[in-house]
C-alpha positions in Angstrom: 0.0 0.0 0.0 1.4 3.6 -0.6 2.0 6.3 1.5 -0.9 8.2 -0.3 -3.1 4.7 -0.2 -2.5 4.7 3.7 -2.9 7.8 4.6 -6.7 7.5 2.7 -7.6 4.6 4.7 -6.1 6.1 7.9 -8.6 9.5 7.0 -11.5 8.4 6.0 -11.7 4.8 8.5 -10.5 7.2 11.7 -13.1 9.4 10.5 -10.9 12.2 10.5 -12.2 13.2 7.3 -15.3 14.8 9.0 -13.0 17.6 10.5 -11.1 18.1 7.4 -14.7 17.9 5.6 -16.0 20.5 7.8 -13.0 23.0 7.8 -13.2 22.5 3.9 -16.9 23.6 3.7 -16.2 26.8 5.8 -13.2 27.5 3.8 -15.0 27.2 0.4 -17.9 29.2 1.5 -16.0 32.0 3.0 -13.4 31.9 -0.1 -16.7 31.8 -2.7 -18.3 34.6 -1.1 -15.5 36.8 -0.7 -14.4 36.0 -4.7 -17.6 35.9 -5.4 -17.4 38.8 -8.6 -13.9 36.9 -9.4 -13.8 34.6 -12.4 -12.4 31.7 -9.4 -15.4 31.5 -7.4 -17.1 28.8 -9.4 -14.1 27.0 -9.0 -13.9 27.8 -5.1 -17.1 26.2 -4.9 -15.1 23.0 -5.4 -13.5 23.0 -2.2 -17.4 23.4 -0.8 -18.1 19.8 -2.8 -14.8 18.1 -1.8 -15.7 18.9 2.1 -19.3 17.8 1.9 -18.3 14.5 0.7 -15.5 14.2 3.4 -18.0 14.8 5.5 -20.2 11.8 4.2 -17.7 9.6 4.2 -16.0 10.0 7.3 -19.0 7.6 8.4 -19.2 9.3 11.5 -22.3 9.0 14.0 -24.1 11.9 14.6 -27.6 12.9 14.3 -29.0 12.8 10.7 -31.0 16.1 11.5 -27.7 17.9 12.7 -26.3 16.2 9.1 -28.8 17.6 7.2 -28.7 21.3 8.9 -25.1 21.3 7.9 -25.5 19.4 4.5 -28.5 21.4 2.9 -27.6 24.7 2.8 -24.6 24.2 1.3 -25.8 22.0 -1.3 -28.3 24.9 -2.3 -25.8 27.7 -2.2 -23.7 25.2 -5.1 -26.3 26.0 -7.4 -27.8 29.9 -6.9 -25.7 32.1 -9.1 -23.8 35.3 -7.7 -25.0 37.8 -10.1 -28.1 39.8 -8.8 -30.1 39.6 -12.1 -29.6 35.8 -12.0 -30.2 35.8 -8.7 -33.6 37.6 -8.6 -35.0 34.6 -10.4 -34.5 32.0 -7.1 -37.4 31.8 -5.1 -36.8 33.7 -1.9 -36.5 30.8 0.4 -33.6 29.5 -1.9 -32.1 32.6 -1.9 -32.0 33.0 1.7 -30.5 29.3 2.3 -28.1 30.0 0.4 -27.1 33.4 2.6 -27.2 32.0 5.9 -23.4 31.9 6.1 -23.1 32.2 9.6 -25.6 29.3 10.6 -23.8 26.7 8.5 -20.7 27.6 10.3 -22.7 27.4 13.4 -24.0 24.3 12.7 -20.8 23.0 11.8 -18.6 24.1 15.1 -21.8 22.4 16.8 -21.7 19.3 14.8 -17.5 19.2 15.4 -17.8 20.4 19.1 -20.8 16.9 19.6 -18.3 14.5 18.0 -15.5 16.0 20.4 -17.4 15.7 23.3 -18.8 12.2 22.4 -15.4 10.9 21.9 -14.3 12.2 24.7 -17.0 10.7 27.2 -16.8 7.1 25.7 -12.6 6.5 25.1 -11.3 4.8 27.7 -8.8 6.0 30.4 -6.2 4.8 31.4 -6.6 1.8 34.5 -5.7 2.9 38.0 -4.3 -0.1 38.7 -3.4 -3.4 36.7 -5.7 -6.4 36.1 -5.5 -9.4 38.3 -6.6 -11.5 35.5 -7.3 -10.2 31.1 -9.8 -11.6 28.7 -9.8 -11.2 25.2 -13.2 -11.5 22.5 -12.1 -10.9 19.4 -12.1 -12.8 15.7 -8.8 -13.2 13.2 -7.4 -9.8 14.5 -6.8 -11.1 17.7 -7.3 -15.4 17.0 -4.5 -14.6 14.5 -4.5 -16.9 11.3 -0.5 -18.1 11.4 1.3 -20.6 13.6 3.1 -18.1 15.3 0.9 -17.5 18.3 3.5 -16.1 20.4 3.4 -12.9 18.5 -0.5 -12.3 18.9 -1.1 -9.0 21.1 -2.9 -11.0 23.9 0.4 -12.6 24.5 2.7 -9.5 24.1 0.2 -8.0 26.4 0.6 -11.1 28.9 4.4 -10.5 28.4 4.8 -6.5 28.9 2.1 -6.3 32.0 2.8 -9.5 33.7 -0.6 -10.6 34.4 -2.4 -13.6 33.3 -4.1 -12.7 29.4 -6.6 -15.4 28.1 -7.7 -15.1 25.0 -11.2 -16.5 23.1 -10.7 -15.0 19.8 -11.3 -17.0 16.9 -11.1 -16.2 13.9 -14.0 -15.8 11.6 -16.1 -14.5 15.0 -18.7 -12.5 14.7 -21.1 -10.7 17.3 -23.4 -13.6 17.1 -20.5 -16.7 17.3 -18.4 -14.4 20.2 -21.5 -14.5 22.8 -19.3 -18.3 23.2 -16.3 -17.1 23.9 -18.2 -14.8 26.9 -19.5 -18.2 28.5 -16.1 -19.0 28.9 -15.3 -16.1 31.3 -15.8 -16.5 34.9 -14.1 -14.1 36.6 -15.2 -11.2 38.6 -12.6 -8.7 39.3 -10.9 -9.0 35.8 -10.7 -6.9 32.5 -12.2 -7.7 28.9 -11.1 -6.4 26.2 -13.4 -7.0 22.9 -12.5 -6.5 19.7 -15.8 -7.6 17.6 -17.6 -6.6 14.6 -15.4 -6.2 11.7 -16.7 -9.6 10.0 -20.3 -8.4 10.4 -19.4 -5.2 8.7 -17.7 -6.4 5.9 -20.3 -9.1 5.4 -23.5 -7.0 5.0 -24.8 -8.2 7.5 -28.6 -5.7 8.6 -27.3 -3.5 11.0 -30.5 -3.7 13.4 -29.3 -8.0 13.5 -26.1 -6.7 14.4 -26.9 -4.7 17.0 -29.3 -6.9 19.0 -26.5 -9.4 18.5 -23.9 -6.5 20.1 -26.1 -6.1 22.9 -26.6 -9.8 23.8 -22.6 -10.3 24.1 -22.4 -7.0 26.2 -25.1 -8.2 28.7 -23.4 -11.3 29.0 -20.2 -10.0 29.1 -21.4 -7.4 31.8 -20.6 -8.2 35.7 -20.3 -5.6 38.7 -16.5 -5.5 39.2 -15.6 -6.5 35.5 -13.9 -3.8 33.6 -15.6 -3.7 29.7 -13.0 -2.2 27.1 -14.0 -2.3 23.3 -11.9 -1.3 20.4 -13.9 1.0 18.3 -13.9 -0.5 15.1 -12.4 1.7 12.0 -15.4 2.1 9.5 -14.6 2.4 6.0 -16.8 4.4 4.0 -19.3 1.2 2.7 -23.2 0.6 2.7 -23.7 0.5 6.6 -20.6 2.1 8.4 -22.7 4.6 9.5 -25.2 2.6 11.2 -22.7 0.1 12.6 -20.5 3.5 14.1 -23.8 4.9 15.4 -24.9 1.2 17.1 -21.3 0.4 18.7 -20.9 3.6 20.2 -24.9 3.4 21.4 -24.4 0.3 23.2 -21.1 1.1 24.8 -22.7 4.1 26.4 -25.6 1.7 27.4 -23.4 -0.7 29.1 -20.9 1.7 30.7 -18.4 0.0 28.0 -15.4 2.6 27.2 -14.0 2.4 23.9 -10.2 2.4 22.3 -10.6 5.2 19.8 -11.3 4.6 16.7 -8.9 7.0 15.1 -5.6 5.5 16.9 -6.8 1.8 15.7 -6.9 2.8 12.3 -3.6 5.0 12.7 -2.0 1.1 13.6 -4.3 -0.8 10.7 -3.3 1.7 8.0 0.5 2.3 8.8 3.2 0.5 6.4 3.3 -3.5 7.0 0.6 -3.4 9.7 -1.3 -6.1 7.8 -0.9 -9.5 5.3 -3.5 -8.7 3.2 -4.9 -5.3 3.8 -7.0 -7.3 6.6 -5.5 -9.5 8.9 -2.3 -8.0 11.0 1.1 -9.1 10.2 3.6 -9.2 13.3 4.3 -5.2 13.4 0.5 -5.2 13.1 0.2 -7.3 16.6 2.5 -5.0 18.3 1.3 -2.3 16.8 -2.0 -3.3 18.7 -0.5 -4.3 21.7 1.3 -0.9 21.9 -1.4 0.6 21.6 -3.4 -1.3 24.0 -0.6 -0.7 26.6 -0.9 3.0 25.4 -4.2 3.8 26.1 -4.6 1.7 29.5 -1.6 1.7 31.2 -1.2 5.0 33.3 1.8 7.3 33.8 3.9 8.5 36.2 4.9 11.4 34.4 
């Protein structure tokens, strides 16, 4: 994969692309307008299209109202011409969406402040103390598909904190197949970490089947002095990312699950020989997870 392949994946499956997206759209509207008798402004207006669909395909959950009150003035403004002759001939209410500058940026700092905010109340902090005992629910990314088990980021996990790691993963799991790997948990005071849902993605699967599925494993997962951690998944922009971002972040919130952000398990999916095939992780790719694991959970001293 190139550098210029990677860094598309990392933007658009961190959704990152939604802030680029956004500044894009405030910087082709405010560019357009103030060009707007300059022979460049139709082609200003480009930078306007690019950042709506950034936006789109960054995949990520918010409200579809607060989508639309960003989307659909924008989209309007594309197409109501700056001359005042030409413009005359718009109906008013066109017109008029296509002035209100200042609420499309409004909307916009709202919609970029939400996605702040919810990242920041469901990502994980680090532990206060180490697990007794670690459980790991995941499919191929974690079950591993070679013989070389020792390299698997359960087991460099096990190997850097010192505490027992078990790990269910299989590979070819899905959120449906995993709620067996949860029956074989039975400890209390111990931490699970669950990385689940990237088969049911890429199959297709009906996001509503998912997410009753999601649910199930989380309930069973779910115990008083257990300690729930869930990678959130990287969505690519395909037919029901949107939905499946949306569901895993619902559910986490619903079951006091924190989640390993999104954006820094794409950074380690999408960097240079993180992966064998584009989807299953190569050795770097397992340390790259297990850093990143050891990252996010284990606190400083600093």
């Amino acid at each position: 994969m190139s550098g210029l392949n990677q860094f598309a994946a990392y933007l658009f499956s961190s959704g990152d692309a939604f802030f680029v997206g956004a500044a894009l759209i405030a910087l082709g509207r405010a560019t357009t307008w103030h060009f707007r008798r300059h022979r460049a402004a139709k082609w200003l207006r480009l930078l306007t299209v690019l950042g709506l669909i950034f936006l789109v395909l960054s995949m990520t959950p918010l409200p579809w109202w607060l989508y639309g009150l960003c989307l659909i003035p924008p989209l309007v403004s594309l197409n109501v011409p700056f001359r005042a002759d030409d413009n005359a001939r718009w109906p008013r209410i066109v017109r008029r969406a296509s002035a209100c500058g200042g609420f499309v940026e409004l909307m916009l700092l709202a919609s970029v402040t939400a996605e702040l905010i919810e990242r920041h109340r469901l990502h994980v902090p680090p532990l206060a103390t180490l697990p007794a005992e670690v459980h790991v629910i995941g499919d191929s990314l974690s079950a591993g598909i070679a013989s070389e088990q020792e390299h698997l980021w359960p087991n460099l996990l096990a190997s850097e904190w010192r505490v027992p790691v078990r790990n269910h993963a299989q590979a070819g799991a899905s959120t449906a197949s995993a709620i067996r790997q949860a029956e074989e948990i039975d400890c209390d005071d111990c931490l699970v970490l669950i990385e689940i849902g990237g088969n049911d993605l890429l199959s297709g699967r009906d996001s509503r089947q998912i997410e009753v599925d999601l649910d199930r494993l989380l309930v069973r997962l779910s115990a008083p002095r257990r300690t729930l951690v869930m990678f959130e998944l990287p969505v690519p922009p395909i037919p029901g990312g949107y939905e499946f971002a949306r569901l895993q972040r619902r559910l986490a919130l619903r079951h006091a699950v924190r989640l390993i952000p999104r954006r820094e398990f794409a950074a380690v999916l999408s960097s240079a020989g993180a992966t064998t095939d584009g989807l299953h992780l190569s050795i770097d790719g397992q340390r790259g997870v297990a850093q990143l694991v050891l990252r996010r959970l284990t606190a400083t001293t600093n």
